[in-house]
ROPAPA-13674 format. One record per residue (C-alpha): residue in one letter; x, y, z. Coordinates in pm, 1 decimal, padded with zeros to 6 digits. Layout:
N
NODE lodo        u        v        w
NODE    a        X        Y        Z
...
//
This chain:
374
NODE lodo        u        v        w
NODE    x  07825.6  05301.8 -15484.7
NODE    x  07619.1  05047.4 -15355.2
NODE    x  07830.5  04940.2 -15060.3
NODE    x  07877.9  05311.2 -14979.3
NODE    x  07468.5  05325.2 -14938.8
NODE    x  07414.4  04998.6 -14792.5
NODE    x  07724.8  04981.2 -14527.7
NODE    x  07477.9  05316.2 -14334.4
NODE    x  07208.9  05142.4 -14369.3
NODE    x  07280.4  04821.9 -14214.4
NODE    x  07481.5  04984.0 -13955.2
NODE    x  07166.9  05200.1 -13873.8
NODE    x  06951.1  04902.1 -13855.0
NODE    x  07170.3  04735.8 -13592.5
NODE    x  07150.5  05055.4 -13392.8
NODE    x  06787.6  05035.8 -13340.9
NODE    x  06774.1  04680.2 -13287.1
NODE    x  07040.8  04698.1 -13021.3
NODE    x  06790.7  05009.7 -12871.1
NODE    x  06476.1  04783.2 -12908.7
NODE    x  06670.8  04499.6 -12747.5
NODE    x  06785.2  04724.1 -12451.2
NODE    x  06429.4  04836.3 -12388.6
NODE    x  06288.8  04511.8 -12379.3
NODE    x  06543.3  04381.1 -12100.0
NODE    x  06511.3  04732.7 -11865.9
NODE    x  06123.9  04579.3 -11912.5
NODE    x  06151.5  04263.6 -11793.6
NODE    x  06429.0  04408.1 -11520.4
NODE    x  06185.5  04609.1 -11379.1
NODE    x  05903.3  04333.8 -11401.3
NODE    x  06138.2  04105.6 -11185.6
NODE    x  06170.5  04411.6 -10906.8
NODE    x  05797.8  04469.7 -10903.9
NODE    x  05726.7  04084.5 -10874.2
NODE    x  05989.1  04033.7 -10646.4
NODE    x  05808.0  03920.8 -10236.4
NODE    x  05885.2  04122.3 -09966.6
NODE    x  05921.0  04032.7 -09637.6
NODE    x  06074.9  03751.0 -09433.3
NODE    x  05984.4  03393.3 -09494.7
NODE    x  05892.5  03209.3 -09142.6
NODE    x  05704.8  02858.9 -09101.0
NODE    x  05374.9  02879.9 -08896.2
NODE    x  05196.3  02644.9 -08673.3
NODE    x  04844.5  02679.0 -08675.7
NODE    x  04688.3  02726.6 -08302.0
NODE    x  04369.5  02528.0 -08126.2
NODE    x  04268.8  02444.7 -07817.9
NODE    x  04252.7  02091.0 -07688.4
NODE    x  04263.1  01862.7 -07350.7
NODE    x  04603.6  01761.5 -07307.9
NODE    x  04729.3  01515.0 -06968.6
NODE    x  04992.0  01639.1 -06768.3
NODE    x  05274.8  01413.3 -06664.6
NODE    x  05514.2  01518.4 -06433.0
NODE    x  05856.6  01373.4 -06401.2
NODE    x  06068.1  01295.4 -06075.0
NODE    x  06398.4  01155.6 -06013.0
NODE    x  06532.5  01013.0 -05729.0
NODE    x  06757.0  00664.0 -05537.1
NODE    x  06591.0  00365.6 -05453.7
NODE    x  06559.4  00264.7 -05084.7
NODE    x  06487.5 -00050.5 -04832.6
NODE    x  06152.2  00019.2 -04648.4
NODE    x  06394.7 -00040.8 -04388.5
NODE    x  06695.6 -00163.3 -04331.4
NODE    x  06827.3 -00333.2 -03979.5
NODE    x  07101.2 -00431.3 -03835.3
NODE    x  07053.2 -00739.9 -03607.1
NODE    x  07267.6 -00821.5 -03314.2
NODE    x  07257.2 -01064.3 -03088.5
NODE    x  07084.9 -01003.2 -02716.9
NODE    x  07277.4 -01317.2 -02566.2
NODE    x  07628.1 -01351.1 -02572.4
NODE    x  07750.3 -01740.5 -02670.0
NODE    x  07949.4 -01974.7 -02942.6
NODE    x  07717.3 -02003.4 -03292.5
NODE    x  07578.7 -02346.8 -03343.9
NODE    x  07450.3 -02336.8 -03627.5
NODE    x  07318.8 -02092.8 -03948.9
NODE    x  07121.9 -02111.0 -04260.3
NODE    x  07179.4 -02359.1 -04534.4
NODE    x  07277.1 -02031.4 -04773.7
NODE    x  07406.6 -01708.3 -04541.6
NODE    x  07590.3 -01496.3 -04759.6
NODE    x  07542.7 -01122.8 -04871.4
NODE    x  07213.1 -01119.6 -05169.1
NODE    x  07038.5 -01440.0 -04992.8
NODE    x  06634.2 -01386.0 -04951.3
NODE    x  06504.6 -01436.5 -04608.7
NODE    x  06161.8 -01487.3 -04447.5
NODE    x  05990.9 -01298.2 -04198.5
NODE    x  06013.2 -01578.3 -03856.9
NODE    x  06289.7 -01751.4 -04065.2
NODE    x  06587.8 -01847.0 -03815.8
NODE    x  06895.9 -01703.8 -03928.2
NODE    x  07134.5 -01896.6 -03680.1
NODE    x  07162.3 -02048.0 -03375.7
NODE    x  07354.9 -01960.3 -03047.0
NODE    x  07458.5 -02286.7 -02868.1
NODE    x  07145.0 -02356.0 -02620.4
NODE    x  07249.8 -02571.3 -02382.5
NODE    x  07361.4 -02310.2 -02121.7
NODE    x  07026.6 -02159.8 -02127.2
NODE    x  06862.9 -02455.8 -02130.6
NODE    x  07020.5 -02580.3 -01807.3
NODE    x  06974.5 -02219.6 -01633.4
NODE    x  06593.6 -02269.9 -01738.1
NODE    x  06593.5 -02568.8 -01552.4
NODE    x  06763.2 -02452.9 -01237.9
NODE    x  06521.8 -02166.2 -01204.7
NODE    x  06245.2 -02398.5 -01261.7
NODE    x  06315.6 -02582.2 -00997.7
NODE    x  06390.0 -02276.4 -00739.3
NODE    x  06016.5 -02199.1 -00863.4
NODE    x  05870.0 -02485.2 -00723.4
NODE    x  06101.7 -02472.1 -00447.9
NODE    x  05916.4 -02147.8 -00335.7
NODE    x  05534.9 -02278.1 -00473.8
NODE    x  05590.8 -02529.4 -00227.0
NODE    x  05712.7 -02326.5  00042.8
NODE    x  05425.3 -02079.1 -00006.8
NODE    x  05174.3 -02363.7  00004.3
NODE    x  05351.1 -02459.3  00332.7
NODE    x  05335.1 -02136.1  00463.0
NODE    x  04962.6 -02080.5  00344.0
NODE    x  04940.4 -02402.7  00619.9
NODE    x  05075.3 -02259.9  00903.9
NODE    x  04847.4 -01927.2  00846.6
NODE    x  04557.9 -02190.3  00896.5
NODE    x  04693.2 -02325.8  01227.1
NODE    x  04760.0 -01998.6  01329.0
NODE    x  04394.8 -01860.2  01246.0
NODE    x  04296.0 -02141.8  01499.8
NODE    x  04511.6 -02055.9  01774.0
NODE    x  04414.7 -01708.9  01754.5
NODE    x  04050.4 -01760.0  01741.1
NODE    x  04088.4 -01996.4  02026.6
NODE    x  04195.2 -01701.4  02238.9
NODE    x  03973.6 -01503.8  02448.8
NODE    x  03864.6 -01173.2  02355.2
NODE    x  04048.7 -00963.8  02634.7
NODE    x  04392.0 -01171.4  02526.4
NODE    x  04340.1 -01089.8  02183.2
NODE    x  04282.1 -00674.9  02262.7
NODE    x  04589.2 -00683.7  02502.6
NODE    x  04774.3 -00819.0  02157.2
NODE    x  04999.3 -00505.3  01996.7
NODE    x  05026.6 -00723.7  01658.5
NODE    x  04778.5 -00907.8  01547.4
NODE    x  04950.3 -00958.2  01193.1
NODE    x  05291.5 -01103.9  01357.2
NODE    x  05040.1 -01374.3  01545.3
NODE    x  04859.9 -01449.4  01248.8
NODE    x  05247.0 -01478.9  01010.3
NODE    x  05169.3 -01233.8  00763.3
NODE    x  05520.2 -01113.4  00746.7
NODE    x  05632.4 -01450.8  00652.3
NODE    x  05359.7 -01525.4  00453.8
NODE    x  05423.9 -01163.5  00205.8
NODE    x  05821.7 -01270.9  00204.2
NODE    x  05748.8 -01630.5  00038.7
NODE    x  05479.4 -01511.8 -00172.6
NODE    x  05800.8 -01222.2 -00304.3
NODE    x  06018.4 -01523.2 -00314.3
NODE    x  05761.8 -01709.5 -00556.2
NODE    x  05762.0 -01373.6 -00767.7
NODE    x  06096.3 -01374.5 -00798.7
NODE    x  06151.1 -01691.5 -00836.9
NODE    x  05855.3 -01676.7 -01153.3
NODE    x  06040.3 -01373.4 -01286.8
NODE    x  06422.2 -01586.1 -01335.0
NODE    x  06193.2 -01876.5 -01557.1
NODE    x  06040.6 -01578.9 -01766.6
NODE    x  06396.9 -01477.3 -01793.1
NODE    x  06537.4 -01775.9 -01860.1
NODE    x  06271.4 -01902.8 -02110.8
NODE    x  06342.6 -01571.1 -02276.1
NODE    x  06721.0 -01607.0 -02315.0
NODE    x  06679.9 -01958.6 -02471.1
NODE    x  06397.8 -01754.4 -02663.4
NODE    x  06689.9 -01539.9 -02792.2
NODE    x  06955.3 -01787.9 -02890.1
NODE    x  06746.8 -01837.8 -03197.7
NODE    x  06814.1 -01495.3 -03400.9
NODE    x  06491.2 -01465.4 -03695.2
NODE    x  06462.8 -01263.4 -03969.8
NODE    x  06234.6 -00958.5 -03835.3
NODE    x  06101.5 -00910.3 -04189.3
NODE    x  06102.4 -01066.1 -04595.1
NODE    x  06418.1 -00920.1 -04689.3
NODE    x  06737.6 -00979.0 -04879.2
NODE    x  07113.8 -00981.3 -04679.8
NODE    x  07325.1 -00691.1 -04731.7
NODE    x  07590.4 -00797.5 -04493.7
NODE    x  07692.9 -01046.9 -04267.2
NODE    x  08007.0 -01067.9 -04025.8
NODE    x  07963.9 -01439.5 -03846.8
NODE    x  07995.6 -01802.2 -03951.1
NODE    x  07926.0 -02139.6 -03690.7
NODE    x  08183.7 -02108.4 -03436.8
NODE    x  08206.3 -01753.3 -03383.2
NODE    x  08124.0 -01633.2 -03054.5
NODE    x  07902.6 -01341.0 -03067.1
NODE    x  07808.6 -01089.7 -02772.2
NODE    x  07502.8 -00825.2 -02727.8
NODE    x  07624.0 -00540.4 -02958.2
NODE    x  07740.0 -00750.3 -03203.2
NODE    x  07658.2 -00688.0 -03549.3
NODE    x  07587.8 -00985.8 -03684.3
NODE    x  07436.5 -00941.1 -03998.9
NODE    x  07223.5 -00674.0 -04197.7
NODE    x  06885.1 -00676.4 -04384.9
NODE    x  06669.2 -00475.9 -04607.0
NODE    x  06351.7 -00554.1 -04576.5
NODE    x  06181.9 -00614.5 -04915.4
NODE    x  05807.1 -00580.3 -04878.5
NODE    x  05834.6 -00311.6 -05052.0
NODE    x  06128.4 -00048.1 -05198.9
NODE    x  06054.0  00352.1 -05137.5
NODE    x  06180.0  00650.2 -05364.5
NODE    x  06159.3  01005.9 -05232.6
NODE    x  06114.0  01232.1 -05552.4
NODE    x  06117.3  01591.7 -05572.7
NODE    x  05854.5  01808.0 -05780.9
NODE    x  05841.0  02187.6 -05765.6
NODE    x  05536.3  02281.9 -05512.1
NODE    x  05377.4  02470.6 -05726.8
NODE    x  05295.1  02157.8 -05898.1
NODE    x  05102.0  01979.9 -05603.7
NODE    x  04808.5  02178.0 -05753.7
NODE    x  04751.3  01934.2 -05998.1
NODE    x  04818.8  01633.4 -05791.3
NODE    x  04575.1  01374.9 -05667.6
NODE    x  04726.8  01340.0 -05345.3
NODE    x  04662.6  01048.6 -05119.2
NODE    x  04423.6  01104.4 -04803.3
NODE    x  04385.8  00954.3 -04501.0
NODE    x  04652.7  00695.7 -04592.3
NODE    x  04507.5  00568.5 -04953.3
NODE    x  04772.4  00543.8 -05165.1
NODE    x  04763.4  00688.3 -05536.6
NODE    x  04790.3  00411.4 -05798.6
NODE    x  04924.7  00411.7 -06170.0
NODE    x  05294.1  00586.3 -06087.7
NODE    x  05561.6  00422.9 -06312.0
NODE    x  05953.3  00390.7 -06193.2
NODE    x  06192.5  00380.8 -06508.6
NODE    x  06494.8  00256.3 -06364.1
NODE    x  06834.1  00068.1 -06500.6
NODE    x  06626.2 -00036.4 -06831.1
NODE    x  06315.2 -00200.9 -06608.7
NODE    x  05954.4 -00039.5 -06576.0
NODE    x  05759.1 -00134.2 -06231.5
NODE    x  05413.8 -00000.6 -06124.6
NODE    x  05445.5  00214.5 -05798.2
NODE    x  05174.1  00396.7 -05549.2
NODE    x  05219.4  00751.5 -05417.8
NODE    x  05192.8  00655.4 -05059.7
NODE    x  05262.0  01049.2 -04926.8
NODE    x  05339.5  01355.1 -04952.8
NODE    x  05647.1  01471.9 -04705.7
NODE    x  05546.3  01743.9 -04415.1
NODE    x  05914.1  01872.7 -04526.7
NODE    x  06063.7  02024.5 -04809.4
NODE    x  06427.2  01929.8 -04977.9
NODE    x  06594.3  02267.9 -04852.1
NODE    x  06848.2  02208.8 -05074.2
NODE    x  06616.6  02279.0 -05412.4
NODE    x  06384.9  02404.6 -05194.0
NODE    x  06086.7  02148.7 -05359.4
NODE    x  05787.5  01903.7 -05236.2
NODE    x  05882.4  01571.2 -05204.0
NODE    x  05670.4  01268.3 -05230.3
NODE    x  05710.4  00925.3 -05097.8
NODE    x  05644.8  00657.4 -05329.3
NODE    x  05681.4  00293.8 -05308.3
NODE    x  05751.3 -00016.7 -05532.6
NODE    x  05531.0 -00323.5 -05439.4
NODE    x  05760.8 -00657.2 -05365.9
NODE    x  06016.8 -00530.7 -05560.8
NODE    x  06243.7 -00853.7 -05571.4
NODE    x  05964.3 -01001.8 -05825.0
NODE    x  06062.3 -01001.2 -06204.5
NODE    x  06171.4 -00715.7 -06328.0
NODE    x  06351.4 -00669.6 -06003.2
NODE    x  06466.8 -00297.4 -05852.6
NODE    x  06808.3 -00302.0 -05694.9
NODE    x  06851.7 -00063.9 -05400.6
NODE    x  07042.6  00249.5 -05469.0
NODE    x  06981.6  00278.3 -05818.0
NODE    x  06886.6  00589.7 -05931.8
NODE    x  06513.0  00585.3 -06040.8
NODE    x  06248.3  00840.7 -06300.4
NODE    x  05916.7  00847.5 -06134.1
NODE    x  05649.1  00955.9 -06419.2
NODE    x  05316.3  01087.8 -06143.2
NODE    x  05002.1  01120.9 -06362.9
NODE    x  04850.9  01470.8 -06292.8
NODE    x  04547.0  01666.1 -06383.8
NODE    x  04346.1  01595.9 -06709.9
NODE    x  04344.5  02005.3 -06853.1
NODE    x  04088.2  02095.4 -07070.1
NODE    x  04077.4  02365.7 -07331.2
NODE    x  04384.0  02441.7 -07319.9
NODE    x  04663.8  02581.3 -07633.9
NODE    x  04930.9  02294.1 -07597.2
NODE    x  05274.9  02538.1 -07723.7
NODE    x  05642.0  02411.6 -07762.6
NODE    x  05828.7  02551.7 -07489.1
NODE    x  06098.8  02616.1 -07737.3
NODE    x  05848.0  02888.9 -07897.5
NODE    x  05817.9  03030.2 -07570.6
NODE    x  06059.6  03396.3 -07668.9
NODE    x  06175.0  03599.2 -07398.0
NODE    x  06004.2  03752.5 -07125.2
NODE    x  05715.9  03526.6 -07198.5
NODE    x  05624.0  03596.9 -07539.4
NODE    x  05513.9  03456.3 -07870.8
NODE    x  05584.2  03548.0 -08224.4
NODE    x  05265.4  03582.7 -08398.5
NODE    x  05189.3  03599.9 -08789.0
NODE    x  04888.7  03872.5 -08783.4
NODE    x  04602.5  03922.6 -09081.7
NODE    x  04850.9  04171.4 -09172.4
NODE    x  05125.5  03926.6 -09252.1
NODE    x  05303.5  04120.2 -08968.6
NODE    x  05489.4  04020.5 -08693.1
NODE    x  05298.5  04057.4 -08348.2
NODE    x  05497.9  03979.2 -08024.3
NODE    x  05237.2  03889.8 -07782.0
NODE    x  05273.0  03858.4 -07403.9
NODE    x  05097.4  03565.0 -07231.9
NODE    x  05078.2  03396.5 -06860.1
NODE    x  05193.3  03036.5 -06926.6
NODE    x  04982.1  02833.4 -06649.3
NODE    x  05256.6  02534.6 -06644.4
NODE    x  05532.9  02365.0 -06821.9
NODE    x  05508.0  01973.5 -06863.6
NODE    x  05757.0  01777.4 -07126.5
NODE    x  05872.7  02009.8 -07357.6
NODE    x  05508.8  02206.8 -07363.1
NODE    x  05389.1  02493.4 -07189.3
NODE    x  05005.4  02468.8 -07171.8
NODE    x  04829.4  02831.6 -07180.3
NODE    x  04470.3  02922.8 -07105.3
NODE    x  04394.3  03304.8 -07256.5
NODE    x  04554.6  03553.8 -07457.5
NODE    x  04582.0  03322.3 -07798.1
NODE    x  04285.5  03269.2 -07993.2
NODE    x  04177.8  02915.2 -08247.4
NODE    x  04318.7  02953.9 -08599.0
NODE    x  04600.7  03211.1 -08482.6
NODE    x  04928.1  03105.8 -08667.1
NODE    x  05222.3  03106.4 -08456.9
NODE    x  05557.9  03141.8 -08603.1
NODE    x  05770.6  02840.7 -08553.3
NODE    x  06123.1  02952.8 -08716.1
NODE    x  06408.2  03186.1 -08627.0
NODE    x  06421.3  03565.4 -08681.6
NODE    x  06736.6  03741.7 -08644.0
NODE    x  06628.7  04037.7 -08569.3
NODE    x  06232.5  04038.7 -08442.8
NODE    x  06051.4  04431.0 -08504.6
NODE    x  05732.7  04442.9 -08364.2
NODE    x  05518.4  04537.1 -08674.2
NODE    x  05758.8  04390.0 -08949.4
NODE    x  05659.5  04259.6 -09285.0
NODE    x  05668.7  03834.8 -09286.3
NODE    x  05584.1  03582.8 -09550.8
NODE    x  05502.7  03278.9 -09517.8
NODE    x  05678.4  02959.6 -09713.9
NODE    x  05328.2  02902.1 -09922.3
//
């Protein structure tokens, strides 16, 4: 009988325990819904203004300041060249390169010298005879000397204007000479390094020849392109002074360079400025080699006041996702003044202490709810 009582009783007892126990864990159920946080989770960035240097970045190929090809103005055998004449040798400005055999010239020198004062002498002859003649015609009486038709044939002036030609001519075949020996000594025209050269001693060489070639290494020149819209910001140089401070990154080396001009033609290509800029006696350590390419880093404007932005948080059409009081999303509009490394600086439409949202959104509402991961 007692079973029979007891076997309800417990069986009733785990019934409402089971109840109590359901009720407790539709509780805590709906506890976890309520507490649950709604909206997205994005990271911020918090937003001030500050001064912030723009560098801007160019690229271009390393140049000679100019590069020439020397040939010889005499033709004759060579005699004779520099101790080391070979494509990468350094040269001086006056330096002689090589020598064309000079004897030829140097005899021609002396056989015009000597038709020179062939004709001095002939003219100070001549000068003579115009004495003598003076007399004779002074010693005539006046009514001879009006019945004379030429006066200037009496008194040798023909003669005396075809030596004094003669002499001139004679002066001009020295100069000529003198300048032909002048030339059989070929000098470097500026401090440069050899590209190329085509003779050794015993060639014979003629005008036209090219003999050898030279880049002339006072200094190296890069022409860089920069969009135009940039020259705003640009110290450029006037009336000829040069901008300092430029740095060329090129093949692993770093060399100061000047901004030296800004080209009265654009690249028509890109359709951008280009500047001229040049690398001071760039065969010192570390040296440039010509034709490498080159990155020219110009220092520009200092900006001040400025929100410094990641370009990558630039969104389409110009806009930025902002996190509002409202822990909403705001997609704001704004005028970015310039883009510089990575950054686009902008002067209005953001204000200090606005967070900007720095992560993704799939699918960015206007208005929608956002959380932040604090």
């Amino acid at each position: 009988m007692f079973f029979k009582f007891a076997l309800p009783s417990i069986v009733l007892f785990s019934g409402a325990g089971t109840t109590v126990y359901l009720a407790n864990g539709e509780q805590e159920t709906t506890d976890l819904v309520q507490q649950k946080p709604k909206g997205s989770r994005v990271s911020t960035q918090t937003l001030h203004r500050e001064n912030y240097q723009l560098t801007f970045r160019g690229f271009g190929t390393i140049e000679a300041r100019e590069t020439i090809k020397l040939t010889p103005q005499v033709s004759g055998r060579i005699s004779e060249t520099k101790n080391v004449f070979e494509a990468g040798s350094y040269v001086s400005q006056d330096e002689i390169l090589f020598l064309i055999d000079p004897r030829e010239f140097e005899i021609e020198l002396s056989l015009v010298t000597a038709e020179l004062a062939k004709a001095k002498e002939n003219l100070r002859l001549e000068q003579g005879r115009q004495l003598i003649a003076q007399h004779e015609w002074l010693s005539l009486d006046a009514e001879t000397r009006n019945l004379s038709k030429s006066t200037s044939l009496a008194l040798r002036q023909p003669q005396l204007e075809t030596i004094k030609a003669e002499v001139e001519i004679a002066q001009s075949k020295v100069d000529l000479a003198k300048l032909n020996l002048e030339r059989s000594q070929i000098t470097a025209p500026c401090n440069g390094v050899i590209l190329e050269e085509s003779i050794a001693s015993g060639n014979t060489v003629a005008p036209g020849d090219i003999a050898v070639t030279i880049a002339c290494s006072d200094y190296y020149a890069i022409n860089t392109s920069l969009p135009i819209s940039y020259l705003n910001y640009l110290d450029l140089p006037q009336s000829g002074v040069p901008q300092s401070d430029l740095i060329v990154k090129s093949m692993g080396t770093e060399r100061r360079a000047t901004m030296t001009s800004l080209l009265a033609e654009i690249d028509k290509n890109i359709q951008m400025a280009q500047l001229r800029v040049h690398i001071e006696k760039p065969l010192s350590h570390p040296q440039v080699l010509l034709g490498a390419h080159a990155e020219v880093e110009i220092p520009a404007s200092n900006l001040t006041n400025v929100f410094v932005v990641p370009a990558s948080l630039l969104r389409q059409n110009d806009t930025l996702w902002i996190l509002s009081e409202e822990n909403t999303l705001e997609i704001r509009t704004v005028q970015p003044e310039v883009t510089n490394n990575g950054n686009v600086i902008i002067r209005e439409g953001l204000t200090d202490g606005e967070q900007i949202i720095t992560s993704p959104l799939p699918l960015p509402v206007e208005g929608m709810l956002l959380r932040t991961e604090n």
